[in-house]
Each structure stands twice: as structure tokens, then as C-alpha cells.
C-alpha positions in Angstrom: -73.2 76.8 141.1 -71.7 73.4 141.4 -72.9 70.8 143.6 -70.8 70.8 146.9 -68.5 67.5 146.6 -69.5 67.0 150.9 -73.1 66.2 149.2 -74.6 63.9 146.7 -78.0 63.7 145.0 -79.3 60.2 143.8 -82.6 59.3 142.4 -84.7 56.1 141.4 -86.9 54.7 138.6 -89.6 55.1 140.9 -88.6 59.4 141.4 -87.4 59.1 144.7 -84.9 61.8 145.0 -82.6 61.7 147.9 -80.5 64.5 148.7 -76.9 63.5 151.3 -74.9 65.5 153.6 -71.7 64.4 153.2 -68.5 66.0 155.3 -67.5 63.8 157.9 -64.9 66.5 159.1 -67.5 69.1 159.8 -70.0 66.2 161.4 -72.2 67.1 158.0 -72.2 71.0 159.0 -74.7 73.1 157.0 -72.0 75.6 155.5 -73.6 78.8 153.3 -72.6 77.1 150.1 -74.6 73.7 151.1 -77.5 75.7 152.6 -77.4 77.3 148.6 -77.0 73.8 147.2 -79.9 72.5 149.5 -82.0 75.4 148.4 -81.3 75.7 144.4 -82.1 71.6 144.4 -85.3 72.2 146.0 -86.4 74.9 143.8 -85.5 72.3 140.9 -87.4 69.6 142.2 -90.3 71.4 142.5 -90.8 71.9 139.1 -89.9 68.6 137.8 -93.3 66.4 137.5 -91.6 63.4 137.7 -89.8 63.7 141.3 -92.5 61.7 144.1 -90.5 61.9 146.9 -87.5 63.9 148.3 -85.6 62.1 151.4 -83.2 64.0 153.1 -79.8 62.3 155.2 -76.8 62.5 156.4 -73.7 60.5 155.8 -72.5 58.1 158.6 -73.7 58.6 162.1 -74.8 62.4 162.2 -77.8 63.9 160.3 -76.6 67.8 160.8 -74.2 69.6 163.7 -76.6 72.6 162.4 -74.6 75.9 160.7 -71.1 76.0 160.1 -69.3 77.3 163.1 -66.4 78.4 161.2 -69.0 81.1 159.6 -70.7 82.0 162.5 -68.4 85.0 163.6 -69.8 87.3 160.8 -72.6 89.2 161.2 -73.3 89.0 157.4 -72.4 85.8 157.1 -74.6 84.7 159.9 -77.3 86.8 158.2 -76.9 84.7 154.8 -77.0 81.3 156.6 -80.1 82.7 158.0 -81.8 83.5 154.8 -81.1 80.7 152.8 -82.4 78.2 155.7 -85.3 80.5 156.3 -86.0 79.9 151.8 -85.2 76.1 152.6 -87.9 75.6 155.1 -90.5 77.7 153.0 -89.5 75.3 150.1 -90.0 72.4 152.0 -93.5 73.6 153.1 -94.1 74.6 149.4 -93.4 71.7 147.8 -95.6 69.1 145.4 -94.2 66.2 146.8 -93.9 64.6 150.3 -90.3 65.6 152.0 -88.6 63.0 154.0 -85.9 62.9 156.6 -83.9 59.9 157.5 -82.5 61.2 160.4 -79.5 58.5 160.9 -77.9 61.0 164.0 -77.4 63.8 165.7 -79.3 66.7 164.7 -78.7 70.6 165.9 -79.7 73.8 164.9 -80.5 74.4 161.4 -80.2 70.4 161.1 -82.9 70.2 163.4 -85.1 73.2 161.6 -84.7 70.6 158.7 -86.4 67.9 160.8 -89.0 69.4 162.0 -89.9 71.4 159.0 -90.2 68.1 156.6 -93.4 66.0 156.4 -92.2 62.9 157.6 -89.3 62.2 160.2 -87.8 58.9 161.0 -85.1 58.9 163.6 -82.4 56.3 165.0 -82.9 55.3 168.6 -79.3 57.0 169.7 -79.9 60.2 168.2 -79.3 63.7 170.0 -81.1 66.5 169.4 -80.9 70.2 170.5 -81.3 74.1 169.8 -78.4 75.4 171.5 -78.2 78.7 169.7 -79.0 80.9 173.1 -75.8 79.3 174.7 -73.7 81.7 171.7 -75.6 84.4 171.9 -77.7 83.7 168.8 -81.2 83.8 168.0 -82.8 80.2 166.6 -85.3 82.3 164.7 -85.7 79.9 161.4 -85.7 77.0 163.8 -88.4 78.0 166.2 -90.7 79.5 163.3 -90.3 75.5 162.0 -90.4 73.8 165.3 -93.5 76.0 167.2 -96.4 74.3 165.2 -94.6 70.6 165.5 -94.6 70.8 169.4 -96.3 73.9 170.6 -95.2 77.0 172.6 -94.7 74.7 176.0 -91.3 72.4 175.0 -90.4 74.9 172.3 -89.8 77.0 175.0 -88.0 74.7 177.2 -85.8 74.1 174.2 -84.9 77.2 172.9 -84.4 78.7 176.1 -81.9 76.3 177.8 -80.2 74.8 175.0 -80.1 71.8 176.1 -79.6 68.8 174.5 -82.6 66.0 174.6 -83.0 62.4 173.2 -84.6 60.6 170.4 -87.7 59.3 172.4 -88.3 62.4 173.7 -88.2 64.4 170.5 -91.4 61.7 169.8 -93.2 62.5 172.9 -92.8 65.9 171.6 -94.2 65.2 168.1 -90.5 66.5 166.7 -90.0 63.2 165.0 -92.6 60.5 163.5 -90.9 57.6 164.4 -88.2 56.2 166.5 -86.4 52.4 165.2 -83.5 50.9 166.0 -80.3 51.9 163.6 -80.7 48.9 162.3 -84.2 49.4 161.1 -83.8 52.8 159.8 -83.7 52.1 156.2 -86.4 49.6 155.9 -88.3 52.0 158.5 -87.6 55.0 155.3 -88.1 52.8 152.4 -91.9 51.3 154.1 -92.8 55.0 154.4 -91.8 55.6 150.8 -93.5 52.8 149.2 -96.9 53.7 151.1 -96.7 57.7 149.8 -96.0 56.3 146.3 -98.9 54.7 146.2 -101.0 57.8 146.6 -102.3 59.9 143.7 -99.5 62.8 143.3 -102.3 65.6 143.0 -104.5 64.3 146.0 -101.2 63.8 148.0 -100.0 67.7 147.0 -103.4 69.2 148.0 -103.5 67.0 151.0 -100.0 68.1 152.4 -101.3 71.7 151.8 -104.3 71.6 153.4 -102.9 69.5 156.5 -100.1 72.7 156.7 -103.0 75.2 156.1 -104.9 73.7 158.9 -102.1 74.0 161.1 -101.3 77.2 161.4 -99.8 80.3 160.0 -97.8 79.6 156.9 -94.1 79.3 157.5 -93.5 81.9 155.5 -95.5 84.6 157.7 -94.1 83.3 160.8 -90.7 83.8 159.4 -91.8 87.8 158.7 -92.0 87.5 162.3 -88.7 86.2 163.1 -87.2 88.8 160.2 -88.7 91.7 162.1 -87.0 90.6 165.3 -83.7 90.4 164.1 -84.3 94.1 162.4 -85.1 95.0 166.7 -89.1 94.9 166.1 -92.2 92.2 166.3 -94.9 92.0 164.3 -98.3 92.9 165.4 -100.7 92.6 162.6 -99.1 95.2 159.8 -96.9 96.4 162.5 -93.8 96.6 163.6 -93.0 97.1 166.9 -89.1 98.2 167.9 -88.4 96.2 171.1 -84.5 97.6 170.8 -82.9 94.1 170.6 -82.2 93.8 166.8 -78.3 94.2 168.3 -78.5 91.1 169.9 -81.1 89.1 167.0 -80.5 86.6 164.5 -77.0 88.3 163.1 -76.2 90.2 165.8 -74.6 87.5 168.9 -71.1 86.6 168.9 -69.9 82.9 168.6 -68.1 81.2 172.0 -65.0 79.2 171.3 -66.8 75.9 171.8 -68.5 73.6 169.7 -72.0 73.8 168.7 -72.0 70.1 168.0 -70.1 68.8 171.3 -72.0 65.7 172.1 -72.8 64.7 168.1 -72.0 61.4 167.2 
């Protein structure tokens, strides 16, 4: 598959990949075909040994408005979007090197899964940040299985549940984001966090970013079982599932409103 043309992939002598949403007239929206992009240029980078670092960005003043909302009144479709974010975020936890986001905006939904599911995220003072998936009668099951170990059941809760929208220095009191700077400051911010993981050794720094995930929890890719069996209307207990008779209503199952899911990016 070909690269989308709303994203660009750059690297330097030193292996720093970065990977750019670029669509302006979607406010960098994560369409089906960019989640697949996203996904088939992690899976590459893995395996290359001479990749260090991976930064992820957006283009202009938005990191993500989250899915497509153009795709979002398919069941199927919603169900694909779904998957590949759910592979993206398992990638992310899987990978050999460090995975950075330079969040230069707003940041919702699967954007936001994104955020919280990288290593290391550095966020511009006038960002806005939210999970309003509830509000559309969707389930943010990717997002919460990459946002629950970040900041813990108390503000995931208060998130996911009322949608709302919440600002950059909050997202750092809830240990969302690892930094806040001024816009200004955001790149030298990025590029001081880069230089400093470079210098470690790139097996230590792969076992240490394992065991720092291991340490932490459940691995993403168990908790996301768990948010699989709730959108097929069950919940995992152990090796079981349990029917709880909302599968109807889970992850591909709501109906889209006829507002935006990214009102208030920038």
C-alpha cells in the first residue's frame, strides 16, 4: 500500500524516524487508510536495527481530531478503525526503540490513545485534549485500555465518562503527558529528549522500556482482549467470558451524531 500523501515519513543520520500527520482539511484525522499506514510503518521499523527513535506529530496546530468522522457511520468500518488502532498501540508497546510524540495540538480520540500509549509525550501549553466517544454513542475501548495504566481508574473515569474536553496542564497532573513547554519550545523540548535517549545503549534501552511496561501492568495487548470481548457483548474474567448483553451498543455498534468530534481543535 502506498504511503497516504496527508502523511510524510522523514529520518536522520542519527536514525531518528519521524512519522507526520498531514491533512489540514480533516484537522490530521486518523482515516482507516492512515491508521494502516501508521501500523505497516511500525511493523517496518521494528525490524530495522538501524531506526533509534520514532517521533510521532502532527502538521500545523493539531496533533489528531481522533478517527475519521466521515467513517464512523459504519459498523464495519468502525470495527476496522478499531483494529488497526488497537495493532498500533500493541506496536507501540512492542517496539525496540523509544516512541515519541510531539504533541504540537489538539489531540482526541484515537489521537489521544496515540499519546498516551507512546513512551515519551511532550505537549504545547494550548493544547486540548479529550475522549468524547460516549457523547456518539461509541465505546473508547483502544483508548481506555492505553490510557488506564497512564492515569489510573479515578480520571480515566472522569474522562471517558463525560467526554469532556480538558487542558494541557491538566493532562500532566494526570500523568497523560511528560511535559508541558511553550509552542515555542516544543521542538527544542523534542530534539533534548532525543539526544539524551540516543545516548543510551539500544539493547539496555529495549529491555528497560520492557521491563518499565512489564512492571506496570497487564500488557496492552491482554487488556485489549478485554475491550474485544466487550464489544462481542461479554467481559473477561480470567479465561471467561461473560455476556453482559451490550455488544449492540460496544465498540462498532453506536451511531455517529451529526456534530463534530473535533469541535474545539485548533
Amino acid at each position: 500500500m502506498s504511503r497516504p500523501t496527508e502523511s510524510a515519513l522523514t529520518r536522520d543520520e542519527r536514525g531518528v524516524v519521524t512519522y507526520t500527520v498531514d491533512d489540514a482539511s480533516t484537522r490530521n484525522a486518523l482515516s482507516t487508510r492512515m491508521l494502516a499506514d501508521i501500523d505497516q510503518t511500525l511493523d517496518a521499523l521494528a525490524q530495522d536495527p538501524s531506526v533509534r527513535v520514532i517521533v510521532v506529530t502532527g502538521c500545523g496546530v493539531t496533533f489528531s481530531s481522533g478517527a475519521d468522522r466521515s467513517e464512523l457511520n459504519d459498523p464495519a468500518t468502525i470495527e476496522r478503525t478499531t483494529s488497526l488502532l488497537s495493532s498500533i498501540l500493541i506496536r507501540i508497546e512492542q517496539s525496540p526503540v523509544p516512541v515519541v510524540c510531539r504533541v504540537n495540538g489538539a489531540a482526541f480520540g484515537a489521537g489521544l490513545a496515540i499519546v498516551a500509549a507512546a513512551d515519551i509525550s511532550i505537549t504545547v501549553t494550548d493544547a486540548v485534549f479529550g475522549l468524547p466517544e460516549v457523547r456518539f454513542g461509541l465505546v473508547a475501548g483502544p483508548a481506555a485500555a492505553a490510557c488506564l495504566t497512564r492515569i489510573g481508574q479515578t480520571a480515566a473515569l472522569d474522562v471517558l465518562l463525560t467526554g469532556r474536553r480538558f487542558g494541557a496542564a491538566e493532562a500532566e497532573r494526570m500523568h497523560l503527558v511528560t511535559a508541558v513547554v511553550d509552542r515555542a519550545d516544543l521542538d527544542a523540548t523534542v530534539e533534548a529528549r532525543v539526544s539524551e535517549l540516543l545516548l543510551g545503549d539500544y539493547d539496555a534501552i529495549a529491555r528497560t522500556r520492557r521491563l518499565a511496561r512489564q512492571l506496570s501492568g497487564p500488557a496492552i495487548a491482554e487488556r485489549l482482549q478485554i475491550v474485544a470481548a466487550a464489544a462481542r457483548g461479554g467481559a473477561v474474567v480470567g479465561d471467561i467470558v461473560e455476556r453482559d448483553g451490550y455488544g449492540q451498543r460496544a465498540l462498532g455498534g453506536g451511531r455517529v451524531r451529526d456534530e463534530p468530534l473535533d469541535a474545539s481543535a485548533q
